[in-house]
HTML snippet that shows the backbone in 3Dmol.js (N, CA, C, O; Angstrom):
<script src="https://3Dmol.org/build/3Dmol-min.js"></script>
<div id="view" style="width:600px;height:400px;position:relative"></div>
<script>
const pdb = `
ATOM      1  N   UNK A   1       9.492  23.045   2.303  1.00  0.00           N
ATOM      2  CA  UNK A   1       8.897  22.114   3.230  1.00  0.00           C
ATOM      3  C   UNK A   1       8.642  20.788   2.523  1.00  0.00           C
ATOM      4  O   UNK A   1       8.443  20.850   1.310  1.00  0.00           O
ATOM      5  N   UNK A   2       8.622  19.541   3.149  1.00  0.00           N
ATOM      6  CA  UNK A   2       8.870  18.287   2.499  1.00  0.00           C
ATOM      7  C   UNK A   2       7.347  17.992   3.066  1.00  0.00           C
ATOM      8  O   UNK A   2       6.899  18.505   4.091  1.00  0.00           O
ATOM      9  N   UNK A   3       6.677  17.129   2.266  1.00  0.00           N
ATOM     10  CA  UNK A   3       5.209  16.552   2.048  1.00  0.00           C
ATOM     11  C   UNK A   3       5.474  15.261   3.222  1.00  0.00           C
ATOM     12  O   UNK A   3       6.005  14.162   3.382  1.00  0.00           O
ATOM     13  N   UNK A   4       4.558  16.469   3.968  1.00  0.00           N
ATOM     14  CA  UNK A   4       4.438  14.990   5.340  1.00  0.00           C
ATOM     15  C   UNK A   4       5.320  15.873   6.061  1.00  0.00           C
ATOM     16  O   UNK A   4       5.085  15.463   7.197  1.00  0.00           O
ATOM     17  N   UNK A   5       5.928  16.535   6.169  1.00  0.00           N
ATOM     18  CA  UNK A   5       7.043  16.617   7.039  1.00  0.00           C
ATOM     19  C   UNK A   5       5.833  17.226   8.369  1.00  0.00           C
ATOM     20  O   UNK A   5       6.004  16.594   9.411  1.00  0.00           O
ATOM     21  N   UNK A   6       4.767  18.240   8.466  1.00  0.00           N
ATOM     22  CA  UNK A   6       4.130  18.362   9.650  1.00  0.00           C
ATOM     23  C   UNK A   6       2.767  17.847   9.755  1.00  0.00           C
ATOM     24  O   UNK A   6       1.930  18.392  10.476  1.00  0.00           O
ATOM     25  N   UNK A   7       2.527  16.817   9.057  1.00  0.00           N
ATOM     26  CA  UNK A   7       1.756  15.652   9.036  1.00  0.00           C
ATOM     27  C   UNK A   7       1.578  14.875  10.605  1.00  0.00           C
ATOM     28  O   UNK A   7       2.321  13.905  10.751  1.00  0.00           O
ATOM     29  N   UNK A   8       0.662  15.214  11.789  1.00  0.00           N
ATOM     30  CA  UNK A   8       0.511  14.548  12.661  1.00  0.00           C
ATOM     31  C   UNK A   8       0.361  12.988  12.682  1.00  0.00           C
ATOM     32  O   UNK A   8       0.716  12.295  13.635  1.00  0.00           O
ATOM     33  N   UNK A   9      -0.171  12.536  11.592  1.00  0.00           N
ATOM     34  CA  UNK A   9      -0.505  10.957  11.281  1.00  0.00           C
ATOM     35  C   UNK A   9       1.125  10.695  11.347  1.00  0.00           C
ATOM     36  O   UNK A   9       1.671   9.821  12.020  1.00  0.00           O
ATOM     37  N   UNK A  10       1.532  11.302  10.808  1.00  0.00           N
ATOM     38  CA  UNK A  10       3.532  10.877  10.052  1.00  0.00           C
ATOM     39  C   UNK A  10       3.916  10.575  11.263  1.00  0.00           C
ATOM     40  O   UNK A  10       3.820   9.429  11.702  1.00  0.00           O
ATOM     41  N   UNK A  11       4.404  11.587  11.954  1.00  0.00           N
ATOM     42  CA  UNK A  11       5.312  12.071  12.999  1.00  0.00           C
ATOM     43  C   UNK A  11       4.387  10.849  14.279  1.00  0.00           C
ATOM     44  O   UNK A  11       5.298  10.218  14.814  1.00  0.00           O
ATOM     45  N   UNK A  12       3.237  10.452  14.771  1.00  0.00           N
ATOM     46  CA  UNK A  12       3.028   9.386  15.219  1.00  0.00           C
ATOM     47  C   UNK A  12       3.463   8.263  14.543  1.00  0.00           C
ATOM     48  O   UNK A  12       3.891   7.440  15.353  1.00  0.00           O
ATOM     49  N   UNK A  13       3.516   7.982  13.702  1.00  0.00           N
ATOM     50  CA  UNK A  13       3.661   6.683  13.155  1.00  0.00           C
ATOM     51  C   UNK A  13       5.369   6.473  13.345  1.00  0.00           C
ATOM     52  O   UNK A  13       5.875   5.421  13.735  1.00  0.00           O
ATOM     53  N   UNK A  14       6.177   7.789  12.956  1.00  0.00           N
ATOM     54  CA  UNK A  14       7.606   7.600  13.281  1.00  0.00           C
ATOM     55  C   UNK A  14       7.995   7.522  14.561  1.00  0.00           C
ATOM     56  O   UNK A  14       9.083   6.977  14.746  1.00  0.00           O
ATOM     57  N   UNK A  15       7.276   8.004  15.705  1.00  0.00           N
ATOM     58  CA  UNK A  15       7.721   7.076  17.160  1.00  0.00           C
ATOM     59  C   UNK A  15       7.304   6.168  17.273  1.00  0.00           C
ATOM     60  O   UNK A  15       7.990   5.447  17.997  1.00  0.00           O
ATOM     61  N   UNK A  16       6.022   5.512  16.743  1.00  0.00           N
ATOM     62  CA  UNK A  16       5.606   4.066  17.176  1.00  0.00           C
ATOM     63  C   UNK A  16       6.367   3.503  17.027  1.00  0.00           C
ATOM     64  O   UNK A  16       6.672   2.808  17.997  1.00  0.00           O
ATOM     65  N   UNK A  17       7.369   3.337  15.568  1.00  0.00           N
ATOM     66  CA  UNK A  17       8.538   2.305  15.542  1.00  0.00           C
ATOM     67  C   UNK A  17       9.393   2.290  16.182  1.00  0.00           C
ATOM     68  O   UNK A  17      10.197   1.359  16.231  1.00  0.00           O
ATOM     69  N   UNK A  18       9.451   3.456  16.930  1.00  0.00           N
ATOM     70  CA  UNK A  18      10.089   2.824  18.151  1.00  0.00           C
ATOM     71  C   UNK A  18       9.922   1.301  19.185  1.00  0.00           C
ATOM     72  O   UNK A  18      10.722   0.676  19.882  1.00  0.00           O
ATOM     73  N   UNK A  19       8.778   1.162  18.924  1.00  0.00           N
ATOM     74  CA  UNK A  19       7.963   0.502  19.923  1.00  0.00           C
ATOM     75  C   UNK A  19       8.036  -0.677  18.741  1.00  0.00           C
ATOM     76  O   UNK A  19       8.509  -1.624  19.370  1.00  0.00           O
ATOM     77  N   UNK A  20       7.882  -1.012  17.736  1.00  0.00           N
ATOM     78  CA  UNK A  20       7.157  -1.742  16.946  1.00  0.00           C
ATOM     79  C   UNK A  20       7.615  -3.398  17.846  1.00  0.00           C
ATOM     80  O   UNK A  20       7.018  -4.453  17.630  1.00  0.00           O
ATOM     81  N   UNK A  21       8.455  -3.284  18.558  1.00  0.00           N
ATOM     82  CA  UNK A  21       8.907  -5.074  18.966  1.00  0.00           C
ATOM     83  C   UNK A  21      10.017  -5.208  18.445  1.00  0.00           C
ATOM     84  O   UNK A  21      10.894  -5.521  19.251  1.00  0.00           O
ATOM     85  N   UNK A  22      10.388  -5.076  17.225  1.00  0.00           N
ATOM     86  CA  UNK A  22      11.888  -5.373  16.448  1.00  0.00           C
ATOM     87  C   UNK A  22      12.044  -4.496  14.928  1.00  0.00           C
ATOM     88  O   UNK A  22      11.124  -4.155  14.184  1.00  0.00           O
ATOM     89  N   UNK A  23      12.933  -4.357  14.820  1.00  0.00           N
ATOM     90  CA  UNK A  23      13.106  -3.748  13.502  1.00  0.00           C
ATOM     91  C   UNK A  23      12.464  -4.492  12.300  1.00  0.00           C
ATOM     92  O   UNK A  23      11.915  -3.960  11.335  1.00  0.00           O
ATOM     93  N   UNK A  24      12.650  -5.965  12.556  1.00  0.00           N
ATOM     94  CA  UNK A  24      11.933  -6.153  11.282  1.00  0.00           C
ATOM     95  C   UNK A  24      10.166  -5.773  11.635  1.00  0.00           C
ATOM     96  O   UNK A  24       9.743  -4.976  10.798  1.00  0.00           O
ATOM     97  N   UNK A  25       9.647  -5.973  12.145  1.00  0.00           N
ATOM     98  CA  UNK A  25       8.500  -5.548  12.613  1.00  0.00           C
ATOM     99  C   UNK A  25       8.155  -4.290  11.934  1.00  0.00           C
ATOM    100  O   UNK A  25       7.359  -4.016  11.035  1.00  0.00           O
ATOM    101  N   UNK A  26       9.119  -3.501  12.739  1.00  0.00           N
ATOM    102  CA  UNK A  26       9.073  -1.754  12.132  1.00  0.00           C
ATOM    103  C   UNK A  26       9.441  -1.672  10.258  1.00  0.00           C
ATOM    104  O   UNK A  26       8.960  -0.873   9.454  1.00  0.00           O
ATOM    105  N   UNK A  27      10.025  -2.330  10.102  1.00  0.00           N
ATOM    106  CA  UNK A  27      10.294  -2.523   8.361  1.00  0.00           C
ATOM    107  C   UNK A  27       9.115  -2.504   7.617  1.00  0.00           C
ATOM    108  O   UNK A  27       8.694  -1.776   6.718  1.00  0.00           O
ATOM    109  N   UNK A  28       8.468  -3.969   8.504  1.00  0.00           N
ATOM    110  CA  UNK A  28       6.974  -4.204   8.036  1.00  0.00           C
ATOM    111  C   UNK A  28       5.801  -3.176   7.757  1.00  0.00           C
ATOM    112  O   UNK A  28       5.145  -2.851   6.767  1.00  0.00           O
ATOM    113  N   UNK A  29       5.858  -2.702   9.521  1.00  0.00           N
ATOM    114  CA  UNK A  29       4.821  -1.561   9.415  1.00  0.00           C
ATOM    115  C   UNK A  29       5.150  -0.353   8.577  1.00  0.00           C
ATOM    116  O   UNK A  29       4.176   0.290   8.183  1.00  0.00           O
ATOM    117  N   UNK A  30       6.292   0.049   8.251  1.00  0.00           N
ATOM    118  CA  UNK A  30       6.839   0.974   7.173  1.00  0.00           C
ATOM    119  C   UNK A  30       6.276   0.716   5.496  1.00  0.00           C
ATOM    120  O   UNK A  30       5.920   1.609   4.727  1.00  0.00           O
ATOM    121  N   UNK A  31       6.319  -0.812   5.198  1.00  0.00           N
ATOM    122  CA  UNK A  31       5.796  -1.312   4.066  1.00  0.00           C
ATOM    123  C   UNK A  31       4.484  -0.870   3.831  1.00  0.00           C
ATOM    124  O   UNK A  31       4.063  -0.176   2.906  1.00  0.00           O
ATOM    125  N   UNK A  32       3.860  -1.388   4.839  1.00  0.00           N
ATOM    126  CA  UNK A  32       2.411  -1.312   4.800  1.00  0.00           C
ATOM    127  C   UNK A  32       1.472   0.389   4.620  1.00  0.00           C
ATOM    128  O   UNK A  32       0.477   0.750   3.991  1.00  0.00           O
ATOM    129  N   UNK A  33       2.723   1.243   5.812  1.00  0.00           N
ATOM    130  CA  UNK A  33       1.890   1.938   5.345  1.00  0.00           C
ATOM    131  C   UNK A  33       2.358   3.006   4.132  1.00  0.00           C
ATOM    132  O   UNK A  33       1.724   3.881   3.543  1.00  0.00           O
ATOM    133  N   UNK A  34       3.424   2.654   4.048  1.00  0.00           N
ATOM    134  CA  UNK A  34       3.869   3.326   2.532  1.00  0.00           C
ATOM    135  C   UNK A  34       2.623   2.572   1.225  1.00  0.00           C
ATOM    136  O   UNK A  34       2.430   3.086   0.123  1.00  0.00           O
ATOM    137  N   UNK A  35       2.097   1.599   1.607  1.00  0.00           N
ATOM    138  CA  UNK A  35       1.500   1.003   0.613  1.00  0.00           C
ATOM    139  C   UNK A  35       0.055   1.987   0.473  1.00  0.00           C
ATOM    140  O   UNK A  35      -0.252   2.691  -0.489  1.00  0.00           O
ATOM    141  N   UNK A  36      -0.621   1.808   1.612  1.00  0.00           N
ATOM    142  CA  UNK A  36      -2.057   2.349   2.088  1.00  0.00           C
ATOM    143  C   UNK A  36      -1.603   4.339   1.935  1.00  0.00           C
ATOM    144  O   UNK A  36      -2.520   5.133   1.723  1.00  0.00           O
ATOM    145  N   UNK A  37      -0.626   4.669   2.033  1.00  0.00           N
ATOM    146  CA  UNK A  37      -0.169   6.237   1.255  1.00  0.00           C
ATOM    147  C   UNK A  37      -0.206   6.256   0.230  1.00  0.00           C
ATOM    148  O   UNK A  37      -0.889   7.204  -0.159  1.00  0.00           O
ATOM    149  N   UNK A  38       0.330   5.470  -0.809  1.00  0.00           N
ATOM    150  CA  UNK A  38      -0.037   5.205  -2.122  1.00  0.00           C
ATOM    151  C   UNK A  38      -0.783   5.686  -2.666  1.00  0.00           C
ATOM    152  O   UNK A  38      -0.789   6.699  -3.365  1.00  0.00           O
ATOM    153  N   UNK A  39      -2.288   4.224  -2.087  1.00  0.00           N
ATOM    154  CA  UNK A  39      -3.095   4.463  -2.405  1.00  0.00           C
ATOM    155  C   UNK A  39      -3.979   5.089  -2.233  1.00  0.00           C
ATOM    156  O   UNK A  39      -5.003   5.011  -2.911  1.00  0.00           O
ATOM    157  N   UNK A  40      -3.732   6.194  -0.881  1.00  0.00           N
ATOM    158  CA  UNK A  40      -4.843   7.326  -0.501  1.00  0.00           C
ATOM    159  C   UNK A  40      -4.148   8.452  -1.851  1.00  0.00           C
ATOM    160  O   UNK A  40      -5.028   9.011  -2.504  1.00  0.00           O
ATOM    161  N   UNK A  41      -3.113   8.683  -2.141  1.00  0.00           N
ATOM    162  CA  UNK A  41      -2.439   9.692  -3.177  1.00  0.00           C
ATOM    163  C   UNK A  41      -3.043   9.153  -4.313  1.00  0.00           C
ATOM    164  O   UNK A  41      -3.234  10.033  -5.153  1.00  0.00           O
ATOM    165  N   UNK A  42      -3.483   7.855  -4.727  1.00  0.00           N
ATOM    166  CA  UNK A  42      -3.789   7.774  -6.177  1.00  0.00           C
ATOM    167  C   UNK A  42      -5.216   7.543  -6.375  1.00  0.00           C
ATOM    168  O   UNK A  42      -5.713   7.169  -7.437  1.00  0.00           O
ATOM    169  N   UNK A  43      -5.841   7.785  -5.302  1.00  0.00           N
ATOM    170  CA  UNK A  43      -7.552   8.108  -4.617  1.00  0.00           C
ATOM    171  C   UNK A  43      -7.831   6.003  -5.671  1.00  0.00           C
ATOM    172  O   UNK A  43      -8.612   5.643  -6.552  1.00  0.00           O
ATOM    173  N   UNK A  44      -6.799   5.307  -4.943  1.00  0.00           N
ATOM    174  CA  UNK A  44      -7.171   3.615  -4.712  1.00  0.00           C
ATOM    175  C   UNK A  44      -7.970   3.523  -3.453  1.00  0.00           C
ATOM    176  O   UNK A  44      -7.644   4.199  -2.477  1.00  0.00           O
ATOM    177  N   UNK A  45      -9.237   2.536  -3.420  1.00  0.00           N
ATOM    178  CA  UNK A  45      -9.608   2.185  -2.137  1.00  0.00           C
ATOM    179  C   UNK A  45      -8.651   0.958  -1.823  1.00  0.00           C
ATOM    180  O   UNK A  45      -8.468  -0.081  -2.457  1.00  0.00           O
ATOM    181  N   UNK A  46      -8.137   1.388  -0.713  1.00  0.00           N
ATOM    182  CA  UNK A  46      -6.825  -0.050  -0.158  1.00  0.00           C
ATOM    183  C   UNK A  46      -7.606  -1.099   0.048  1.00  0.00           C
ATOM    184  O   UNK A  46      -7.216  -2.192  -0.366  1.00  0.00           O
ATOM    185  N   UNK A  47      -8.852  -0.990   0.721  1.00  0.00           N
ATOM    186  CA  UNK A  47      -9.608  -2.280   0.991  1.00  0.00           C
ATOM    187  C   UNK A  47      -9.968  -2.869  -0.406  1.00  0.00           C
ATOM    188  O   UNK A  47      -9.596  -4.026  -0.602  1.00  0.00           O
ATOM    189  N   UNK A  48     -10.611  -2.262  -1.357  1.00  0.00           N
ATOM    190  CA  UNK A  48     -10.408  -3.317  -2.395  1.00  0.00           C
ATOM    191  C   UNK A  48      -8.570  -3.321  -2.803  1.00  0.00           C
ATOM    192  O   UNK A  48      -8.231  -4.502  -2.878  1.00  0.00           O
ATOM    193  N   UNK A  49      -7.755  -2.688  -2.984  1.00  0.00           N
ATOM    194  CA  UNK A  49      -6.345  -3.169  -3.250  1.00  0.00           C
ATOM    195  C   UNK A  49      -5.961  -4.285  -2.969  1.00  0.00           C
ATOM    196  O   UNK A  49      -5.712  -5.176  -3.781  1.00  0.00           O
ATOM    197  N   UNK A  50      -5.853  -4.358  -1.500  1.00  0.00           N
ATOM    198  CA  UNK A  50      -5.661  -5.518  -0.846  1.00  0.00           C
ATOM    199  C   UNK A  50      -6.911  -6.635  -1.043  1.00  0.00           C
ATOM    200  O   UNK A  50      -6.627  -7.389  -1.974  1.00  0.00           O
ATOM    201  N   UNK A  51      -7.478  -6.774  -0.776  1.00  0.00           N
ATOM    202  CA  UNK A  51      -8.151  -7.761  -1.137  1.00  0.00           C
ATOM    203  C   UNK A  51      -7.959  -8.433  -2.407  1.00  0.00           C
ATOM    204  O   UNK A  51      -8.017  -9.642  -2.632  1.00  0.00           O
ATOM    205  N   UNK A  52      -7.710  -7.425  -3.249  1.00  0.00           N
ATOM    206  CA  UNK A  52      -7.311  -8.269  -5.152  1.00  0.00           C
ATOM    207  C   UNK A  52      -5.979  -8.664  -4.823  1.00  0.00           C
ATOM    208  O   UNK A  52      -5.774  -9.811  -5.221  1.00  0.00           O
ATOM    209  N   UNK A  53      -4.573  -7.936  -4.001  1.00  0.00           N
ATOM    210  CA  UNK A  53      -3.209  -8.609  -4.127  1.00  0.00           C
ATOM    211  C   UNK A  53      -2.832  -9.539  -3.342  1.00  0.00           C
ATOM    212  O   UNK A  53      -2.146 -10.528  -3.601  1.00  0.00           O
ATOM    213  N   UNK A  54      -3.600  -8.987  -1.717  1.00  0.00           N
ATOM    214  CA  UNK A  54      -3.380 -10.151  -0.739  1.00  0.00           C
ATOM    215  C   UNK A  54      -3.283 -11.727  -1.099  1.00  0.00           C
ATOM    216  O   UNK A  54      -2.291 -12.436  -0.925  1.00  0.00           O
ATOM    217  N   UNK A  55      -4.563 -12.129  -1.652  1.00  0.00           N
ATOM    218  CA  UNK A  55      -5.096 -13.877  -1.871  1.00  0.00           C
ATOM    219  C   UNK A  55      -3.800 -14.068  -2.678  1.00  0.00           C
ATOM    220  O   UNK A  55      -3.091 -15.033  -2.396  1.00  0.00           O
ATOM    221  N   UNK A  56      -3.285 -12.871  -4.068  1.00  0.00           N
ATOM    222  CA  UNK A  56      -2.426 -13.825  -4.908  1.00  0.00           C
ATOM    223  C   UNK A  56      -0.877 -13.528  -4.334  1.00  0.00           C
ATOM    224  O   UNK A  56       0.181 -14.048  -4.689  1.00  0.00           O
ATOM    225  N   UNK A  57      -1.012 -12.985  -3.797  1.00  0.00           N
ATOM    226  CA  UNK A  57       0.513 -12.972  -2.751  1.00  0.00           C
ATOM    227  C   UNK A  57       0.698 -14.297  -2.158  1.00  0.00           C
ATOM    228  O   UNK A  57       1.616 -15.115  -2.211  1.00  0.00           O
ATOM    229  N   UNK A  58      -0.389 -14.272  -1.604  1.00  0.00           N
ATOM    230  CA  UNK A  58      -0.672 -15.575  -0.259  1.00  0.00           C
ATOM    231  C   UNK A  58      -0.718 -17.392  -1.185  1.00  0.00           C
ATOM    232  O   UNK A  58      -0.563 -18.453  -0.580  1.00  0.00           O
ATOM    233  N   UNK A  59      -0.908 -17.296  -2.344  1.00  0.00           N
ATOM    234  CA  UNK A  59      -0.677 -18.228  -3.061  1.00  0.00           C
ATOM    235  C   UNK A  59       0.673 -18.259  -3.424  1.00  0.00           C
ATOM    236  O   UNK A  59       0.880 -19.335  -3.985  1.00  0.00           O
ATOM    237  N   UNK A  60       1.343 -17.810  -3.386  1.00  0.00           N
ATOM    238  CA  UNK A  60       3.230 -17.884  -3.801  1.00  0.00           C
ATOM    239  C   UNK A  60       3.160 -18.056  -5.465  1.00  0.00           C
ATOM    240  O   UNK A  60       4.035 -18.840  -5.834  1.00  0.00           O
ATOM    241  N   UNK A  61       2.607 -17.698  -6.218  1.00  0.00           N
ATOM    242  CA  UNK A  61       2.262 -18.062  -7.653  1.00  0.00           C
ATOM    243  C   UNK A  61       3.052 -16.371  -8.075  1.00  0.00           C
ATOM    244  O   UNK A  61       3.134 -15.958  -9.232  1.00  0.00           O
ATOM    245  N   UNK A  62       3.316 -15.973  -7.434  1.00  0.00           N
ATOM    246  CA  UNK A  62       4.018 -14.233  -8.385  1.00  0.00           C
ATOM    247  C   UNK A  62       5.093 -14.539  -8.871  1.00  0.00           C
ATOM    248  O   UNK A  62       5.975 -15.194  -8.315  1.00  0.00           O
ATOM    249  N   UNK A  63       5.109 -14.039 -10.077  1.00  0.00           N
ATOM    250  CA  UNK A  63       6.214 -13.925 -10.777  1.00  0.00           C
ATOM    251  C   UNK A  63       7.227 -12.806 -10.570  1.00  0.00           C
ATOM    252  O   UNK A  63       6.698 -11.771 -10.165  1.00  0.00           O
ATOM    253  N   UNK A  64       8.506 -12.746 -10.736  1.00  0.00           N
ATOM    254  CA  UNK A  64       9.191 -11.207 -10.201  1.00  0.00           C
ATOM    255  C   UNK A  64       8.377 -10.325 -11.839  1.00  0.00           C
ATOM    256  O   UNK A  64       7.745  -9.285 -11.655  1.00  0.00           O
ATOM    257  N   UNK A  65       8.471 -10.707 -12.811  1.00  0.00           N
ATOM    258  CA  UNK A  65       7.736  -9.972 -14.004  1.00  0.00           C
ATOM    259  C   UNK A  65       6.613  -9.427 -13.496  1.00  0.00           C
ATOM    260  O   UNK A  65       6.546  -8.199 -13.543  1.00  0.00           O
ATOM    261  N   UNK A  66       5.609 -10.092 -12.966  1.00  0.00           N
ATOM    262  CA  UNK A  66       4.051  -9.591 -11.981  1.00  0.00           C
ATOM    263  C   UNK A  66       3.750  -8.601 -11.197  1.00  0.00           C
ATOM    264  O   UNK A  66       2.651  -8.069 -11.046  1.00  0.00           O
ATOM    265  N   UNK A  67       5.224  -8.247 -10.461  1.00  0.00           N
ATOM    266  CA  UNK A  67       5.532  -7.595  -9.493  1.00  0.00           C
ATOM    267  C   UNK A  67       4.879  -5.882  -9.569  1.00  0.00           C
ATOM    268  O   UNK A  67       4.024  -5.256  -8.942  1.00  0.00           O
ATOM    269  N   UNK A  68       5.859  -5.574 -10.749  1.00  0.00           N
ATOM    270  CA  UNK A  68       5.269  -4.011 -11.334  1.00  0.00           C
ATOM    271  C   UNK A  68       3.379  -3.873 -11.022  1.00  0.00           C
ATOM    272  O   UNK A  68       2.754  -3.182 -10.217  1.00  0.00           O
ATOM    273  N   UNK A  69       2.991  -4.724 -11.915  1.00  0.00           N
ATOM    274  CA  UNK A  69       1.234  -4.797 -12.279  1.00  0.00           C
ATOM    275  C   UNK A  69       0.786  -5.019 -11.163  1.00  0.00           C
ATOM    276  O   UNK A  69      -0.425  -4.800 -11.156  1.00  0.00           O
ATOM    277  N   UNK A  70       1.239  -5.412 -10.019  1.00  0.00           N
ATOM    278  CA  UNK A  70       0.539  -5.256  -8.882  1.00  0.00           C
ATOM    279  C   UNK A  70       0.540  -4.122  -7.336  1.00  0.00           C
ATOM    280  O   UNK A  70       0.125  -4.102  -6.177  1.00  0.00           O
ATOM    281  N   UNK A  71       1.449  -3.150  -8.489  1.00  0.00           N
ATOM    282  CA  UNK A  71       1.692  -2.053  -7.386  1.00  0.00           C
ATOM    283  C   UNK A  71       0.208  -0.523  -7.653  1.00  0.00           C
ATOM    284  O   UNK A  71       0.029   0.119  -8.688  1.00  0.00           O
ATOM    285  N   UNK A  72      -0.279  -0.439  -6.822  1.00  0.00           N
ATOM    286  CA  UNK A  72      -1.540   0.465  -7.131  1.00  0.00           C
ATOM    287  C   UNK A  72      -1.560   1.103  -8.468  1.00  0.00           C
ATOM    288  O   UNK A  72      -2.340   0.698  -9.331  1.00  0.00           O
ATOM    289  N   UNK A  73      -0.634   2.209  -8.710  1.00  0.00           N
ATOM    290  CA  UNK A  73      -0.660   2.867  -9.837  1.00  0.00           C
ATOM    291  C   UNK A  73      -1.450   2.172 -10.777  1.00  0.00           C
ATOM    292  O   UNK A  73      -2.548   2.489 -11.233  1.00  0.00           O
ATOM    293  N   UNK A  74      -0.603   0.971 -11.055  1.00  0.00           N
ATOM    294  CA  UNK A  74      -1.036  -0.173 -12.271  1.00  0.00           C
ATOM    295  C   UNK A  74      -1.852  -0.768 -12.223  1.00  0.00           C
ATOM    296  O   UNK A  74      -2.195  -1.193 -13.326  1.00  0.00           O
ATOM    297  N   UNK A  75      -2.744  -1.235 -10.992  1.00  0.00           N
ATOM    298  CA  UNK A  75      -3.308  -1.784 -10.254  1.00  0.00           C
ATOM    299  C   UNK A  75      -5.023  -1.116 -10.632  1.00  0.00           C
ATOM    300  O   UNK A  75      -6.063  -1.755 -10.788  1.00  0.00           O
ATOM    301  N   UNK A  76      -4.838   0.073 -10.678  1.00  0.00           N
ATOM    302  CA  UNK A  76      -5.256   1.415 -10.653  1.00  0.00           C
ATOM    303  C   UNK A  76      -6.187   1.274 -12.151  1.00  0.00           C
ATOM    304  O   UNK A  76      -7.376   1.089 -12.407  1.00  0.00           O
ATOM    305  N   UNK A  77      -5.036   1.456 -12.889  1.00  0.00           N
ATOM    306  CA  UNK A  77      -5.234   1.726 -14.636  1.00  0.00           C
ATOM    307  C   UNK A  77      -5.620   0.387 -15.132  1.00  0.00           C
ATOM    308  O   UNK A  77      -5.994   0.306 -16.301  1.00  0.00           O
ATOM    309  N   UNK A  78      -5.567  -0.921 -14.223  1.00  0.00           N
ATOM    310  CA  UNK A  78      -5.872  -2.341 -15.044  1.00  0.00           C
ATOM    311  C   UNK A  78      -7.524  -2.269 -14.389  1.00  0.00           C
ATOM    312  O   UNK A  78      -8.327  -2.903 -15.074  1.00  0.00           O
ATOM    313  N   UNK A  79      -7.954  -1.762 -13.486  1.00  0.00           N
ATOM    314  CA  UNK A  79      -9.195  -1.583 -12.734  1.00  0.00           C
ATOM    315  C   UNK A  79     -10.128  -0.487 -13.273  1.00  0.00           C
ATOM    316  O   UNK A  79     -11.279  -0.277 -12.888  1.00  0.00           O
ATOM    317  N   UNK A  80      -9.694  -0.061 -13.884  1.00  0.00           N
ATOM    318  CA  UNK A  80     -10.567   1.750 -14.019  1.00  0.00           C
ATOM    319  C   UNK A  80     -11.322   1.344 -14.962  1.00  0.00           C
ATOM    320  O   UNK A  80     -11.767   2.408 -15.392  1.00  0.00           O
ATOM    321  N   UNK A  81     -11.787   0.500 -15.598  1.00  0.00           N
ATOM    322  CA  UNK A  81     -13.186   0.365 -16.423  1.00  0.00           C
ATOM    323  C   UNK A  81     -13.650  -0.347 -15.535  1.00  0.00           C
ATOM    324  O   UNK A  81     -14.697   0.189 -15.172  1.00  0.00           O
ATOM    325  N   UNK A  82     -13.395  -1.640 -14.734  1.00  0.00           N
ATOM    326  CA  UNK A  82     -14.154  -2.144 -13.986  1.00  0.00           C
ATOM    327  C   UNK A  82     -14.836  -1.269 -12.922  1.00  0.00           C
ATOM    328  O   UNK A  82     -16.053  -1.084 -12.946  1.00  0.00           O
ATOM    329  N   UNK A  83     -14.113  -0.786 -12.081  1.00  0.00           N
ATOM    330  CA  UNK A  83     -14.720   0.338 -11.360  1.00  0.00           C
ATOM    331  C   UNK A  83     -15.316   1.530 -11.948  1.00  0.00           C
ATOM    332  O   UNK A  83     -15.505   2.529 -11.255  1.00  0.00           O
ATOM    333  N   UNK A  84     -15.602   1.489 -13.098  1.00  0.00           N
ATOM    334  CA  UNK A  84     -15.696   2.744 -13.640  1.00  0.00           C
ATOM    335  C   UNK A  84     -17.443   2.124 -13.835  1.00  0.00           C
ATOM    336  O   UNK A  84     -18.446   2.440 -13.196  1.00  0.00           O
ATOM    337  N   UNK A  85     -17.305   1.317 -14.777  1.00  0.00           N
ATOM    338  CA  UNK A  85     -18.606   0.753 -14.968  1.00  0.00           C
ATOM    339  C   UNK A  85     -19.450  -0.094 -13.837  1.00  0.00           C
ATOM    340  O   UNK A  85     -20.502  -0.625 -14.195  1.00  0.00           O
ATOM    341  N   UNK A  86     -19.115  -0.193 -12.822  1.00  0.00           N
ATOM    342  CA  UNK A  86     -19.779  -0.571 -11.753  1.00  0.00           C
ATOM    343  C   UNK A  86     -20.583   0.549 -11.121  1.00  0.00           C
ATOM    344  O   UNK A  86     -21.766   0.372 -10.831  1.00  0.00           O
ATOM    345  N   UNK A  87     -20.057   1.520 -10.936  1.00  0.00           N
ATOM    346  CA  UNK A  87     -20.508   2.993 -10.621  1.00  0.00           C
ATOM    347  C   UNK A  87     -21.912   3.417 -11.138  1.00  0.00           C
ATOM    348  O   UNK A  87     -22.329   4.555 -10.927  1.00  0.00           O
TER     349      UNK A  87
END
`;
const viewer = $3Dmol.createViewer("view");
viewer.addModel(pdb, "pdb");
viewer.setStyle({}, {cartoon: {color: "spectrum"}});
viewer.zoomTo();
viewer.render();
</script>
């Protein structure tokens, strides 16, 4: 059996794109929530995630080198004393 495969959240989300308006649309919403899966699997809170990558996305300042360090995992391990010691 494949992870997700009888996942009710999944299997809604794969007819909505039906609906999404356009494929790129549906691309989008595919991004996003592959992103927010991520980070429920690597126990990231997405709301702080996003909030730290969003602003520097939204500035056009990324480097393709940057790219890696801002995917949760890494995201994750550059955060874990900060969050650790906030606690």
């Amino acid at each position: 059996m494949r992870h997700g495969q009888n996942d009710t959240g999944s299997a809604v989300g794969r007819r909505a794109y039906l609906f999404a308006g356009s494929h790129a649309a549906a691309e989008r919403a595919a991004i996003a929530y592959s992103i927010l899966g991520t980070c429920l699997l690597l126990d990231v809170n997405p709301i702080e995630y996003l909030a730290d990558i969003l602003p520097r996305l939204a500035r056009g300042v990324v480097i393709a080198r940057d790219v890696p360090s801002m995917m949760p995992a890494a995201w994750k391990a550059a955060h874990l004393g900060v969050t650790s010691s906030a606690t």
